[in-house]
C-alpha positions as CSV (number, residue, x, y, z in Angstrom):
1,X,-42.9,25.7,-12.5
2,X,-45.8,23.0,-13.5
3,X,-45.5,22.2,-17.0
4,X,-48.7,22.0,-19.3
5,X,-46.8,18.2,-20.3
6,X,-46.6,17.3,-16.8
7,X,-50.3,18.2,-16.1
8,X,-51.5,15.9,-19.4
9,X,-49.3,12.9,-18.5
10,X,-50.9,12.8,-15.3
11,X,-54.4,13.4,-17.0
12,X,-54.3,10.7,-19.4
13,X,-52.7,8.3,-16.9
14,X,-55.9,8.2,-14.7
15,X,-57.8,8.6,-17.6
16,X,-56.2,5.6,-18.8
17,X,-55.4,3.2,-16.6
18,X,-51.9,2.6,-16.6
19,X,-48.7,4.8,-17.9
20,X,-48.7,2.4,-20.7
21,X,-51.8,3.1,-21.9
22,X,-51.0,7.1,-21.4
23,X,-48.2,6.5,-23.5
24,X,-50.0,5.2,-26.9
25,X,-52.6,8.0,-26.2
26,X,-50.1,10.7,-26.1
27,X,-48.0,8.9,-29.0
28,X,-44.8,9.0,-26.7
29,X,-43.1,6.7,-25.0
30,X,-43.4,4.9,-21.9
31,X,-40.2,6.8,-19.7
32,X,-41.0,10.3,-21.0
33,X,-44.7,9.9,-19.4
34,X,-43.3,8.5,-16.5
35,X,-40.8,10.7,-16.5
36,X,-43.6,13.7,-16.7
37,X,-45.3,12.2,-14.1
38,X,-42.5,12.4,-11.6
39,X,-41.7,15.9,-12.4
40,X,-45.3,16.9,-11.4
41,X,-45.1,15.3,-8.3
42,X,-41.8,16.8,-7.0
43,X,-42.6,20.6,-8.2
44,X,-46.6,19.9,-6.2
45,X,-44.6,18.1,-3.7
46,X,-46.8,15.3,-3.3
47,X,-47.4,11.8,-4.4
48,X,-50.4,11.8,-7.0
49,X,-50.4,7.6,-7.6
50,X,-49.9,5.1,-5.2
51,X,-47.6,2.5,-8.0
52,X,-47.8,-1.0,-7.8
53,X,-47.0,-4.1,-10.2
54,X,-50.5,-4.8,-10.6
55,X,-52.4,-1.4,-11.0
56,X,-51.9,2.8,-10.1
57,X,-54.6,4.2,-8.1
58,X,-55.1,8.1,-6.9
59,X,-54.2,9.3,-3.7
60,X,-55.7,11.7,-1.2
61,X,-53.8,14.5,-3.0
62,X,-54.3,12.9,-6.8
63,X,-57.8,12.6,-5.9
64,X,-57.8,16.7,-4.8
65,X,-56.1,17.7,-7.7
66,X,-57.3,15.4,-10.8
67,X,-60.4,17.6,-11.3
68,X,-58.3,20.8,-11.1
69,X,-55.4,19.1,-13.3
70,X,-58.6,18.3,-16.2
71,X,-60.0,21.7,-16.0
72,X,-56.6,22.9,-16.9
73,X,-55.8,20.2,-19.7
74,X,-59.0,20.7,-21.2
75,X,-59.5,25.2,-20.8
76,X,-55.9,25.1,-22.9
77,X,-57.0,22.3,-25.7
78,X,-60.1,24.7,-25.9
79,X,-57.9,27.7,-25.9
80,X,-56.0,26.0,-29.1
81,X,-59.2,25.5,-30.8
82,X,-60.8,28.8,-30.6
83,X,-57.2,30.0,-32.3
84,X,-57.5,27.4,-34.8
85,X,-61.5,28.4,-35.4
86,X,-60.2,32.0,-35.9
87,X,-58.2,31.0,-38.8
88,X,-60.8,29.6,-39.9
89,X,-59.8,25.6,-38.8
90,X,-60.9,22.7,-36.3
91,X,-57.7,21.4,-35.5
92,X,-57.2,19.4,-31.4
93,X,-58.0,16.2,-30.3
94,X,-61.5,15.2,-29.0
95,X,-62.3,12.3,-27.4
96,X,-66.5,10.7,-28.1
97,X,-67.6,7.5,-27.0
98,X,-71.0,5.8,-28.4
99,X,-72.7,2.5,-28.5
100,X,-71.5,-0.4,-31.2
101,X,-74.2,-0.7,-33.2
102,X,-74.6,2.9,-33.7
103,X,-71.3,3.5,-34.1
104,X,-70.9,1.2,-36.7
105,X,-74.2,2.1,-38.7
106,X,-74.6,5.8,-38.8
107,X,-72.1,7.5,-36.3
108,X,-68.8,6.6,-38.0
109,X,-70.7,6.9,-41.8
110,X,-71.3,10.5,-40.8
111,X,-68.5,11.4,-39.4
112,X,-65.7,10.2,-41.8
113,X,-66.6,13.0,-44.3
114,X,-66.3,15.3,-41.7
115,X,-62.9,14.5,-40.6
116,X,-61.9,14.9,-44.2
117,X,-63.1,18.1,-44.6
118,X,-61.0,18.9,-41.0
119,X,-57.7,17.0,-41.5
120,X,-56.4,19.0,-38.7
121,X,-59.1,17.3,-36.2
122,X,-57.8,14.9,-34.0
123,X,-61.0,11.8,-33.2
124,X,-61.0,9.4,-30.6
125,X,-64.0,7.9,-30.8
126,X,-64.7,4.8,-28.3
127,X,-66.9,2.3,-29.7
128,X,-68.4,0.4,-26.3
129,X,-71.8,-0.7,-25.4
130,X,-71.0,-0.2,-22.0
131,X,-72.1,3.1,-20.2
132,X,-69.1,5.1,-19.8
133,X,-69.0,8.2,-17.5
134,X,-68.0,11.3,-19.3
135,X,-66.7,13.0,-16.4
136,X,-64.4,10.0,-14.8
137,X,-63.3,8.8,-18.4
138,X,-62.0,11.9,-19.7
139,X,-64.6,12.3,-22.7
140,X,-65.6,15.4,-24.1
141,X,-69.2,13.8,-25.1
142,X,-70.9,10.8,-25.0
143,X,-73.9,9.5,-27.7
144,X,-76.7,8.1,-26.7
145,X,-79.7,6.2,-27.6
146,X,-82.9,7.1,-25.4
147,X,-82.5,8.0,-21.8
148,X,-79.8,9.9,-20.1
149,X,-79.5,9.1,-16.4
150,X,-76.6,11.1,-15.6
151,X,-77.4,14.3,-14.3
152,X,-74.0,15.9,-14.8
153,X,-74.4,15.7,-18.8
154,X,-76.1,18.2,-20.8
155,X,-78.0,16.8,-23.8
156,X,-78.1,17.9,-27.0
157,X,-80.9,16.5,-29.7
158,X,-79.5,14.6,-32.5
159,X,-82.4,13.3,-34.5
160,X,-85.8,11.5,-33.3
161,X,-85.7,7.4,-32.5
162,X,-88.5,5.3,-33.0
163,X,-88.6,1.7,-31.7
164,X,-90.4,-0.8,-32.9
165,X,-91.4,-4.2,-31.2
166,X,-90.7,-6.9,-33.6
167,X,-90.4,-10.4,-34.2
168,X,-89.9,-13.0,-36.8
169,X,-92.6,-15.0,-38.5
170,X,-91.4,-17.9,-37.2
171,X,-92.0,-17.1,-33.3
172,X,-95.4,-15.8,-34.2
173,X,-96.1,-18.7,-35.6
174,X,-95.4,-20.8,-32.7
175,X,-96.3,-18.9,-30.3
176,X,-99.6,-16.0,-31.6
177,X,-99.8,-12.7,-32.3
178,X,-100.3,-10.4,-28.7
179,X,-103.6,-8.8,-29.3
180,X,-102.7,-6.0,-26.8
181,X,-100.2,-4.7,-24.3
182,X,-101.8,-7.7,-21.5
183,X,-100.6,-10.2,-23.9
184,X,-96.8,-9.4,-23.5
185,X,-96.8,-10.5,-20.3
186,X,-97.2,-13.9,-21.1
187,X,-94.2,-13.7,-24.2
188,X,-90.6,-14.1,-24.0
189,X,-88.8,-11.1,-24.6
190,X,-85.2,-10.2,-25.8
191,X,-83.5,-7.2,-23.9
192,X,-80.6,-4.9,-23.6
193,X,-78.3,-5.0,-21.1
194,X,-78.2,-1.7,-19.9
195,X,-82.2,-0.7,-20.0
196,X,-83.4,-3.8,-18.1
197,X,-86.6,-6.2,-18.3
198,X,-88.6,-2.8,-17.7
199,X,-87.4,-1.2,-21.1
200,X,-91.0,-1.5,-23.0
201,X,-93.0,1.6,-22.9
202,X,-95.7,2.7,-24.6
203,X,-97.2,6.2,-25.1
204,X,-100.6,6.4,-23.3
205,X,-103.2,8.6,-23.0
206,X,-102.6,8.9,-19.5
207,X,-98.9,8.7,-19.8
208,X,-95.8,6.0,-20.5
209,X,-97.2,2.6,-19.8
210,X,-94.0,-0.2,-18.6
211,X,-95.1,-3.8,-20.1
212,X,-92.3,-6.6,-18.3
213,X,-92.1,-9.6,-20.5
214,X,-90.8,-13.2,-19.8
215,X,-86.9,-12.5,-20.3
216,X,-85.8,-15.1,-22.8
217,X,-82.1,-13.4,-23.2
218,X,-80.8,-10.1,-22.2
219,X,-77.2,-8.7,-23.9
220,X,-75.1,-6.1,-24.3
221,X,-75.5,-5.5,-27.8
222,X,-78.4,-4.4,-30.7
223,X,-76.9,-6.5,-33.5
224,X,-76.8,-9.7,-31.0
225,X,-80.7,-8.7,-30.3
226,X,-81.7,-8.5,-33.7
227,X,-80.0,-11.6,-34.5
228,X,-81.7,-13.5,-32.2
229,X,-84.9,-12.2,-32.6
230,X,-84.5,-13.2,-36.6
231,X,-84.1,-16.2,-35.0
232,X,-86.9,-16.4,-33.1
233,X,-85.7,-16.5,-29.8
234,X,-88.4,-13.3,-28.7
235,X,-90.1,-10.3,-29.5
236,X,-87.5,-7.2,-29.1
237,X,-87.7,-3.4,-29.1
238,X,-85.3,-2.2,-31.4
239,X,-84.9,1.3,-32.5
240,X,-85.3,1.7,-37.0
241,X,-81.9,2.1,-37.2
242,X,-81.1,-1.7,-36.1
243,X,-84.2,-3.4,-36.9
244,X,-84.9,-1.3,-40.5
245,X,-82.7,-3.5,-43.0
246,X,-84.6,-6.7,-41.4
247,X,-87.6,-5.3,-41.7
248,X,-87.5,-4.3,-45.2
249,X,-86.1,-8.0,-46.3
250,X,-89.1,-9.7,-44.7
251,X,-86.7,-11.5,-41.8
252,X,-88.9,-9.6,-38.8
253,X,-92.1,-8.3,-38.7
254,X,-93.9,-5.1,-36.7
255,X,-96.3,-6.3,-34.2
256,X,-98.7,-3.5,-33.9
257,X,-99.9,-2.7,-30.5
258,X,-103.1,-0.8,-29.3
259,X,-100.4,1.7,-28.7
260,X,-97.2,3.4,-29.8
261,X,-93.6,2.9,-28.6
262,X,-92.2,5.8,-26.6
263,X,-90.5,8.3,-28.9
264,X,-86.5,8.4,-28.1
265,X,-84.1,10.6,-29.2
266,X,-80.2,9.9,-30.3
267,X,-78.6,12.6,-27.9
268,X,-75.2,13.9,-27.5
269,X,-74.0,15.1,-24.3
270,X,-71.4,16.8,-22.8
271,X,-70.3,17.3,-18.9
272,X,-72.0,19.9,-17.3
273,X,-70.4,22.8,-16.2
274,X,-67.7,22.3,-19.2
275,X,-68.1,24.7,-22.0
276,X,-68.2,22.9,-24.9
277,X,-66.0,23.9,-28.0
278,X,-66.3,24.8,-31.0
279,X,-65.4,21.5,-32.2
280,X,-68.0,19.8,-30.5
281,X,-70.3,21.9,-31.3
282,X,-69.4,21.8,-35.0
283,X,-69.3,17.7,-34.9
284,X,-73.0,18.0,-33.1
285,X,-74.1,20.3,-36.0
286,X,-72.8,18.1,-38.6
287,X,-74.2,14.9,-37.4
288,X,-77.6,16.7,-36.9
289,X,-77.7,17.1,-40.6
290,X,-76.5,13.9,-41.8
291,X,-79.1,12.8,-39.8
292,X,-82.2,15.0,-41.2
293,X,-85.6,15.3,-39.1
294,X,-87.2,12.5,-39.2
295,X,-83.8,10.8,-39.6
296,X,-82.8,9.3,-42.8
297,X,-83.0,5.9,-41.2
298,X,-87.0,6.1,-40.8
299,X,-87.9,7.5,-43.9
């Protein structure tokens, strides 16, 4: 007989990485998750991991029954929490993932009073500028700023994002004011990482208009962009909830276009197909109104 341990060793070893890593997750030791691991193999009868010094990767057979093996893990953790919302509780583990700078302004702010008023919650929460996939990693929802290219996540509305292209007084100084959207072109631009040298739009009459400036530095992180644009390495787009404190203490400055940044939206979303639980949705509902409409941050 399979064991539901057996299953969630094997989970949160591809999940993972390695069986060390599966052990700190699971808060167990290093042999009993091996030891879980093997057991699962001999009852399937098949290896699941090919095991080397260096790294474990799936086999034919893992490969087959990972997705199977998660749908399991994840209908009896949901199974736990409906029990636990009928007496009235959130109590399980559930695993988020969000952007750094988001993270650390207004996700984690949020959320700490939330996890007080549910001790019996369980938060993983991976802070990483990096675009994880929520299906592959194991995550039960993933928050986002702006555009979600994934087609297997379903998106729920946080709060509204407004970006605003700024710069510091200095670079203005040295190099002018753009006039209008032509005049980016010839300006050196700060970007993220993960949007590209494509990532200003503005709302037109006739629909989004792309503007590609000269790329003077493009990173991986909101509070490296702002920084260098305080230091006047570039205009930026940054959403209020970076750029706002700066903005109020005179260290960058709005430059006003002919037309509007694109409206964004802080989303979270959860893998399609997957129905979310009741702690997710709870967390989503929470954040929504710690948030407000228009957020907090824009007022």
């Amino acid at each position: 007989m399979i064991k539901t341990e057996a299953l969630t060793a094997f989970v949160a070893i591809v999940e993972s990485g390695s069986i060390v890593a599966a052990a700190k997750r699971l808060r167990v030791s290093k042999s009993l998750v091996s030891d879980r691991l093997a057991e699962l193999e001999k009852s399937l009868g098949v290896v699941l991991l090919h095991r080397t010094t260096r790294k474990l990767s799936l086999t034919e057979d893992g490969s087959a029954f990972l997705d199977r093996a998660r749908r399991i893990v994840a209908d009896i953790e949901d199974a736990v929490a409906d029990m636990s919302e009928r007496r009235g509780t959130l109590a399980g583990p559930v695993r988020l993932a969000a952007p750094v700078t988001f993270g650390r302004l207004h996700l984690g702010p949020a959320l700490y009073p939330f996890l007080l008023q549910h001790p019996e919650l369980e938060l993983a929460l991976d802070i990483d500028d990096r675009r994880v996939d929520a299906v592959a990693d194991g995550f039960d929802a993933v928050v986002r700023h702006g555009p979600i290219a994934d087609s297997r996540l379903i998106a729920w509305k946080l709060a509204s994002s407004r970006r605003r292209l700024v710069a510091s007084a200095d670079y203005l100084e040295r190099h002018g004011r753009p006039a209008n959207l032509h005049d980016l072109g010839r300006h050196r631009g700060i970007f993220y990482t993960h949007r590209g040298v494509s990532d200003w739009r503005f709302e037109a009459e006739g629909g989004p208009v792309t503007v590609r400036a000269q790329p003077a530095l493009v990173v991986s992180n909101g509070d490296m962009m702002r920084d260098a644009a305080i230091a006047g390495v570039g205009l930026a787009m940054l959403p209020t909830f970076i750029a706002g404190p700066a903005l109020k203490q005179g260290l960058l400055q709005v430059v006003e276009m002919e037309h509007e940044p694109e409206l964004e939206f802080i989303y979270m979303a959860h893998p399609q197909g997957r129905s979310p639980s009741a702690k997710l949705r709870a967390i989503a509902d929470h954040l929504k109104k710690a948030f407000g409409e228009p957020p907090y941050w824009e007022r």
